[in-house]
C-alpha positions as CSV (number, residue, x, y, z in Angstrom):
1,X,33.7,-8.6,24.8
2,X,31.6,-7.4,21.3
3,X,33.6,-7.4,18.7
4,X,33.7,-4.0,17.2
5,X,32.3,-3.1,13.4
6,X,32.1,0.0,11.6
7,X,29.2,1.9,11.3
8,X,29.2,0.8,7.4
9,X,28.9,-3.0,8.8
10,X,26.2,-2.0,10.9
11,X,24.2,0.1,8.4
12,X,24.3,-2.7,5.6
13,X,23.1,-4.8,7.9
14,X,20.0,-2.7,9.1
15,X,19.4,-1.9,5.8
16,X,19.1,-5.7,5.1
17,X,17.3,-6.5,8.4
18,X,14.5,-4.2,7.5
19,X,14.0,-5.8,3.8
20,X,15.0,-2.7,2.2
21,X,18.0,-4.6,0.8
22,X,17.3,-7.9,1.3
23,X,14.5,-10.3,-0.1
24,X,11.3,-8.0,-0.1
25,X,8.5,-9.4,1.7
26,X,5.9,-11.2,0.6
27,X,3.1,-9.0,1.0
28,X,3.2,-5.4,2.9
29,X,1.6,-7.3,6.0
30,X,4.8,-9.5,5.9
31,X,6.6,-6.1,6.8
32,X,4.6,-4.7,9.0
33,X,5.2,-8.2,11.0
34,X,8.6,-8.5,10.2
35,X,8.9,-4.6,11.7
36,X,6.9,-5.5,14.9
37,X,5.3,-1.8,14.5
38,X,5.5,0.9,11.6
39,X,5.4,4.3,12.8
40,X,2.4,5.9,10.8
41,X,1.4,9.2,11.0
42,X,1.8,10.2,7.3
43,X,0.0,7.4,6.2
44,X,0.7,7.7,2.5
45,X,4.9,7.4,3.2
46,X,3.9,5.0,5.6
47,X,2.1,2.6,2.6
48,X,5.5,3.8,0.2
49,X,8.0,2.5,3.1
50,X,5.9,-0.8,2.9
51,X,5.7,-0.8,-0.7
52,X,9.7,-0.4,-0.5
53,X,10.3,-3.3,1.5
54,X,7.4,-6.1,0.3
55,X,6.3,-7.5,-3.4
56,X,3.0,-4.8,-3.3
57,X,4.6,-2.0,-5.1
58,X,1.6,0.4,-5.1
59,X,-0.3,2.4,-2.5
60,X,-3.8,0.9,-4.2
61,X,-2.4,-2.4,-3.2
62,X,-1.2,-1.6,-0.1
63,X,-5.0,-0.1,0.3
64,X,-6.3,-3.5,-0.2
65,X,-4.1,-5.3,1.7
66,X,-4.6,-2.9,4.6
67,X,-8.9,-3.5,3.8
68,X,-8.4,-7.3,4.3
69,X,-7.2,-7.0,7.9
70,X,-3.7,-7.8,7.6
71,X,-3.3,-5.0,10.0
72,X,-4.6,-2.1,11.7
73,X,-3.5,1.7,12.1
74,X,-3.9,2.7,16.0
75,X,-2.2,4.4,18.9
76,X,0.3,2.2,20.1
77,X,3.8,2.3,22.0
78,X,4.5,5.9,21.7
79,X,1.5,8.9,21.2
80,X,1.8,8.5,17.6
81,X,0.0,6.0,15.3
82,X,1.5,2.6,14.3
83,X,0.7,-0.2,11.7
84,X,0.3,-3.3,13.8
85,X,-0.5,-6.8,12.7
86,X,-4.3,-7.5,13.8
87,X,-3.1,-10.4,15.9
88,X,-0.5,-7.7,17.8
89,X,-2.7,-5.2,18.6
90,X,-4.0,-6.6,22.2
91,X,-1.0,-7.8,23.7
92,X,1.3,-4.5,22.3
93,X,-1.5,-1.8,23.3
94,X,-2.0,-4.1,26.9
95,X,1.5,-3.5,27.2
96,X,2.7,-0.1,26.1
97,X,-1.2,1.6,26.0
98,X,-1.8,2.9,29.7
99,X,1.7,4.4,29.7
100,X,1.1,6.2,26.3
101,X,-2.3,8.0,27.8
102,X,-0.3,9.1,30.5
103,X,2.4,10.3,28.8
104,X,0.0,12.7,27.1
105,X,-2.7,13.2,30.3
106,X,-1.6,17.1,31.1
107,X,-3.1,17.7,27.0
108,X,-6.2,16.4,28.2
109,X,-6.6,17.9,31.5
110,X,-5.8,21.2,29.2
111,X,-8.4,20.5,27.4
112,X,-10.9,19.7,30.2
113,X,-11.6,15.6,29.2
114,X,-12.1,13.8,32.4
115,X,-11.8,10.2,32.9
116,X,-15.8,10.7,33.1
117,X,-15.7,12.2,29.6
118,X,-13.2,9.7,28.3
119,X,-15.4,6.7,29.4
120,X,-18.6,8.5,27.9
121,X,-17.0,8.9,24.4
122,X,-16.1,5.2,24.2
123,X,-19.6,3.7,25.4
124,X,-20.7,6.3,22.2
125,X,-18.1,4.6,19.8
126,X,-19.1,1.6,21.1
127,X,-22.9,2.4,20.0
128,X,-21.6,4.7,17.1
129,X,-19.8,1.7,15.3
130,X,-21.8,-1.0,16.1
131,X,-23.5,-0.9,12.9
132,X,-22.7,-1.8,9.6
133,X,-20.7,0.5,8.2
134,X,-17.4,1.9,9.3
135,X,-16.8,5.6,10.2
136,X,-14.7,8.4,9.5
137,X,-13.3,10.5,12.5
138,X,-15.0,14.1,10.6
139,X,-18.5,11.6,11.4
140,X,-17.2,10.7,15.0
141,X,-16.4,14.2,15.8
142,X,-19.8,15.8,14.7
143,X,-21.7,12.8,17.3
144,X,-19.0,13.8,19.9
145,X,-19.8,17.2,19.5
146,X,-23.1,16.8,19.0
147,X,-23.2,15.2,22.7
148,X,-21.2,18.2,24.1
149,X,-18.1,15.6,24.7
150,X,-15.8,17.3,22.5
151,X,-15.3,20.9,21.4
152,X,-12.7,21.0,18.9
153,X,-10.7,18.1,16.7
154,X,-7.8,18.2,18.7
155,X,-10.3,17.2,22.2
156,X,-12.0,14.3,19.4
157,X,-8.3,13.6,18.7
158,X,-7.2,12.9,22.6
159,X,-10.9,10.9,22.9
160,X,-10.4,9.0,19.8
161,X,-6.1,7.9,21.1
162,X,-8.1,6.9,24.3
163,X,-10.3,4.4,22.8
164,X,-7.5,3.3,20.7
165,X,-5.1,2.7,23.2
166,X,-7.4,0.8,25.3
167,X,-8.7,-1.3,22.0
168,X,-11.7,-0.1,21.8
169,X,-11.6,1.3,18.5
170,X,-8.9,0.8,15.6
171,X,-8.7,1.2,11.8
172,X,-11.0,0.1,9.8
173,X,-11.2,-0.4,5.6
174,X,-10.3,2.6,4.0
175,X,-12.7,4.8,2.2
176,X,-10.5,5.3,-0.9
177,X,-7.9,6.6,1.1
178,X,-9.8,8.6,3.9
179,X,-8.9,6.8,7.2
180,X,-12.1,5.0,9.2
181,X,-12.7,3.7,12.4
182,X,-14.2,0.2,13.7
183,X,-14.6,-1.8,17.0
184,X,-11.1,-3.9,17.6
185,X,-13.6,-6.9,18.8
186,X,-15.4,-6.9,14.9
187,X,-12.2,-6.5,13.1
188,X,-9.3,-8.4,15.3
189,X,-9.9,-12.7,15.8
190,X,-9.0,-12.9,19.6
191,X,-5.4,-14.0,20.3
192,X,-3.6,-16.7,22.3
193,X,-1.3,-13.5,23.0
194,X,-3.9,-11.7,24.5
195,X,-3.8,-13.4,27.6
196,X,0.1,-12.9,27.5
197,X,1.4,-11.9,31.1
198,X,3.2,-8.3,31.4
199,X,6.6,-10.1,31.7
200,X,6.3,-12.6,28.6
201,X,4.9,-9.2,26.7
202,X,7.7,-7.1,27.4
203,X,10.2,-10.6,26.1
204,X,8.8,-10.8,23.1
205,X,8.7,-7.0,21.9
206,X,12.4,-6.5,22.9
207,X,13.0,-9.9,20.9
208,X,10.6,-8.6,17.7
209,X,12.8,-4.9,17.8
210,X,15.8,-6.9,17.4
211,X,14.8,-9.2,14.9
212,X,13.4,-6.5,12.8
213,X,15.4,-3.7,13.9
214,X,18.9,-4.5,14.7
215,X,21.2,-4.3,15.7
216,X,19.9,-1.6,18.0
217,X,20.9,-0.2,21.1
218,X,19.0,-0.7,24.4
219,X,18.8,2.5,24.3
220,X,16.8,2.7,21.2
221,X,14.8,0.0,22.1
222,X,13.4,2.2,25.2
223,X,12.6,5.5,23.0
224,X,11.2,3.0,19.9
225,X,9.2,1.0,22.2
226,X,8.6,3.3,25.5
227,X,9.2,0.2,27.8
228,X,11.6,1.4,30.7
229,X,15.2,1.1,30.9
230,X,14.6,-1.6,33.4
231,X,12.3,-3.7,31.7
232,X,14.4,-3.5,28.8
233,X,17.4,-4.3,30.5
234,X,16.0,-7.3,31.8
235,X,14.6,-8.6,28.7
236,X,17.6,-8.1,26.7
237,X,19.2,-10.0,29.3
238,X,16.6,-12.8,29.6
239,X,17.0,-13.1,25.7
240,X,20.5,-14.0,26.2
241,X,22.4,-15.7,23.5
242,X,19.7,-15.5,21.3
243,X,21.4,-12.3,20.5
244,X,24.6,-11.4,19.1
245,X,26.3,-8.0,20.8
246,X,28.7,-5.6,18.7
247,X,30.3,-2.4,19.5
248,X,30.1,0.6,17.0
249,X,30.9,3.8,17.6
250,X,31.3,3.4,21.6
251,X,28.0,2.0,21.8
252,X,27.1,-2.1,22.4
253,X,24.3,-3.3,19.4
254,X,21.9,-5.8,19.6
255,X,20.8,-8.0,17.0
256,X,19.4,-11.7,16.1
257,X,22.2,-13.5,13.9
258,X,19.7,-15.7,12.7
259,X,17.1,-13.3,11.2
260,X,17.2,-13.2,7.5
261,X,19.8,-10.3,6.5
262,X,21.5,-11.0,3.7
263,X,21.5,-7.8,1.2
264,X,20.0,-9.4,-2.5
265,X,19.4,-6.1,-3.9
266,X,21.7,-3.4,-4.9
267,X,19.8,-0.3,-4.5
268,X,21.8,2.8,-4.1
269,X,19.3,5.3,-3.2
270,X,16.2,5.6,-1.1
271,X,13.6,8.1,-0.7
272,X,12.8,7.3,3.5
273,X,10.3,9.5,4.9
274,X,11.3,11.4,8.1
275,X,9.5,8.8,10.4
276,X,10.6,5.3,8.5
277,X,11.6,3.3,10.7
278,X,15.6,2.6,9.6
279,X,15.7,6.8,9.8
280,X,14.1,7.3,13.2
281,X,14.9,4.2,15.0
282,X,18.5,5.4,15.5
283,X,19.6,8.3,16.9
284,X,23.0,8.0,17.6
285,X,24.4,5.5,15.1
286,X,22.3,6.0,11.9
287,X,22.9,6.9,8.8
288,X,26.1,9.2,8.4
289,X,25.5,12.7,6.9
290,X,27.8,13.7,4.3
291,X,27.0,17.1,5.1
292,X,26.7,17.1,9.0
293,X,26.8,20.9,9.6
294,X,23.5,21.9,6.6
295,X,20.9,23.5,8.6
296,X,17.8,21.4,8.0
297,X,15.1,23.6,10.0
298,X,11.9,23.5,8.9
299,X,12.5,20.4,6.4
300,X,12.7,17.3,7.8
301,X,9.2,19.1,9.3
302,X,7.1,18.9,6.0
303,X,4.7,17.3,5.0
304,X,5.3,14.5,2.5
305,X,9.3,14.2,3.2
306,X,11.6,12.7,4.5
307,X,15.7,12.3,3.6
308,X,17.8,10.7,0.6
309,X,20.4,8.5,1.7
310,X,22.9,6.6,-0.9
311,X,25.3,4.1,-0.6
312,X,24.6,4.3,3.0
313,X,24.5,7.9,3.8
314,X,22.5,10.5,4.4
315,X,23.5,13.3,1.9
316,X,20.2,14.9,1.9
317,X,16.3,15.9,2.0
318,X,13.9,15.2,-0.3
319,X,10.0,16.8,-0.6
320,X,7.0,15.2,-2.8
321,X,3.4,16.5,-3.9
322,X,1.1,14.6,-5.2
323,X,-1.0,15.7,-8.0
324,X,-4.1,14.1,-9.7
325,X,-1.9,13.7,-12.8
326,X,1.1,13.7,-11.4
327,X,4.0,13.4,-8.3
328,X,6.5,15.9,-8.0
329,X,9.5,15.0,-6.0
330,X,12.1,17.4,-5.3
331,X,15.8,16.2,-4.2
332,X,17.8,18.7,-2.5
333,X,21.6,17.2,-1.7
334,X,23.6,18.5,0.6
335,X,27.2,17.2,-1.3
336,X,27.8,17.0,-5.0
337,X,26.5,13.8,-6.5
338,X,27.7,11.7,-8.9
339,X,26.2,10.5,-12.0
340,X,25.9,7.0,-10.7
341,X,24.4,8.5,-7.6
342,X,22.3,11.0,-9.3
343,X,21.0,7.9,-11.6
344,X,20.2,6.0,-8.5
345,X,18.2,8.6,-6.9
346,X,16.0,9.0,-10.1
347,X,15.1,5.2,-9.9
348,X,14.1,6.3,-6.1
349,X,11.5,8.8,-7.3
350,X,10.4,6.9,-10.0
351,X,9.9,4.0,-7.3
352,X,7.8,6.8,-5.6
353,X,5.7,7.8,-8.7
354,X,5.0,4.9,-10.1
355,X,3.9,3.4,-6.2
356,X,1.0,5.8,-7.1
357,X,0.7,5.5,-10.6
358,X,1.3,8.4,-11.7
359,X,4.5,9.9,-14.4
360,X,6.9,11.5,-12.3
361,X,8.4,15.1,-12.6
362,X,11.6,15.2,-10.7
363,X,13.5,18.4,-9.8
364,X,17.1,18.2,-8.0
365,X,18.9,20.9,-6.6
């Protein structure tokens, strides 16, 4: 039988698990390995949860790291984009990729892209980026509509997941911070992994979730990963006693006892955007709220936010601009703070300012 643990246990331990607590990282491509895959969709919060968990502190340095090929930004296991480590992207997109353009084929039959049209659009990114230069997708769209294959950014959008998801086409250096496109082949060394069979894949991403991630349900495993219940059944059970099982809150947890998880550093407050990974990995045991009945609509939603949790609980939202002199980040909590806590949630922001270099003006309430 698990032994049970509190949900406190099980949070300190993520916390840990993920480098947030624990010995940062080396580099932010130490993370992004260490994580497996790094939901990425606002890519500025997705450099600051990197930053928060590795020794390069700001977004210019994440930038660089990012422009040496320590990884790549791409469609991969759900229809959202992901960091990936360049030497993951084959084997994780040839596992999870055909099952991602499915999941979204009724948005392109909506918007009239065949497979004909899909297969046209790649041979013309494969011409497109063959030359020297990386390209931006406003540059990529005006060829595509150019050549009557797209009509609108969302229809370049669909084309551009599809050549993605097939690694065709991934990230390639920034352009200060605009996001360009490149050919996987010219950017990504070919991989012992990529002749990986389906079976071995499927091992090997439940066992990097539950290095990086746990403990995790199985259930959380199949949303993070979009493997199915079955295959993640299986693999969990193929891992065997390379994992350790808890119960917490009715629900069995998964996690590698051996992965480094020691907490090393006592922050009290972080600033996680909406789609870091130790926010949306867990649905049903993550962080508590302290105020479980505030009505959130509409910000959670926003652009450049995410939530505020201290001492291991969610106790509220948070929003940031930034300026070209400086960042604004405004804290709203949802329970009165303490001075301690209030202090620790000002180190947060100024964490958040200073990973862009700029002075911070910080407005709670």
């Amino acid at each position: 039988m698990p032994r049970t643990v509190t949900r406190d246990w099980v949070v300190r331990r993520r916390l840990a698990t993920q480098l947030l607590s624990s010995v940062p990282a080396a580099s932010a491509g130490e993370a992004v390995r260490r994580l497996a895959g790094v939901q990425a969709q606002d890519a500025p919060l997705a450099a600051h949860s990197l930053a928060m968990r590795s020794r390069t502190t700001t977004y210019a340095g994440v930038l660089a790291e990012q422009a040496s090929g320590s990884w790549v930004r791409t469609h991969a296991l759900r229809p959202t984009w992901h960091l990936l480590a360049t030497e993951d992207l084959r084997w994780i997109q040839a596992l999870t990729g055909t099952r991602v353009e499915r999941s979204v084929a009724s948005v392109a039959r909506r918007l009239g892209l065949t497979e004909e049209t899909k297969v046209q659009a790649i041979d013309l990114l494969r011409e497109l980026l063959a030359g020297p230069a990386p390209m931006t997708r406003k540059e990529i769209g005006a060829e595509l509509v150019a050549r009557s294959l797209s009509a609108s950014g969302e229809a370049t959008g669909q084309l551009m997941m599809a050549a993605e998801l097939r690694s065709v086409v991934c990230s390639g250096p920034p352009r200060g911070v605009e996001h360009t496109y490149a050919l996987v082949d010219d950017v990504v060394p070919p991989a012992e992994s990529d002749r990986w069979s389906t079976e071995r894949s499927v091992v090997e991403l439940a066992r990097r979730f539950y290095a990086g991630h746990g403990p995790a349900s199985e259930r959380d495993l199949h949303r993070w990963s979009g493997l199915t219940l079955t295959q993640v059944r299986a693999a969990t059970a193929e891992l065997g006693d390379r994992l350790e099982h808890v119960e917490c809150d009715g629900e069995v947890l998964l996690h590698d006892a051996t992965a480094p998880a020691r907490t090393s550093r006592r922050d009290v407050a972080y600033l996680l955007s909406t789609f870091d990974e130790v926010a949306l990995t867990y649905p049903r045991t993550g962080f508590p709220r302290r105020a479980p009945g505030t009505d959130r609509a509409g910000l959670l939603g926003e652009a450049g936010g995410g939530i505020v949790v201290v001492d291991g609980h969610d106790v509220g939202t948070f929003g940031r601009t930034v300026g070209p002199k400086r960042v604004t980040v405004t804290v709203r909590p949802e329970s009165r703070l303490t001075a301690v806590e209030r202090g620790a949630v000002a180190e947060a922001a100024a964490f958040l300012a200073a990973f862009h270099e700029l002075p911070l003006d910080l407005v709670v309430g």
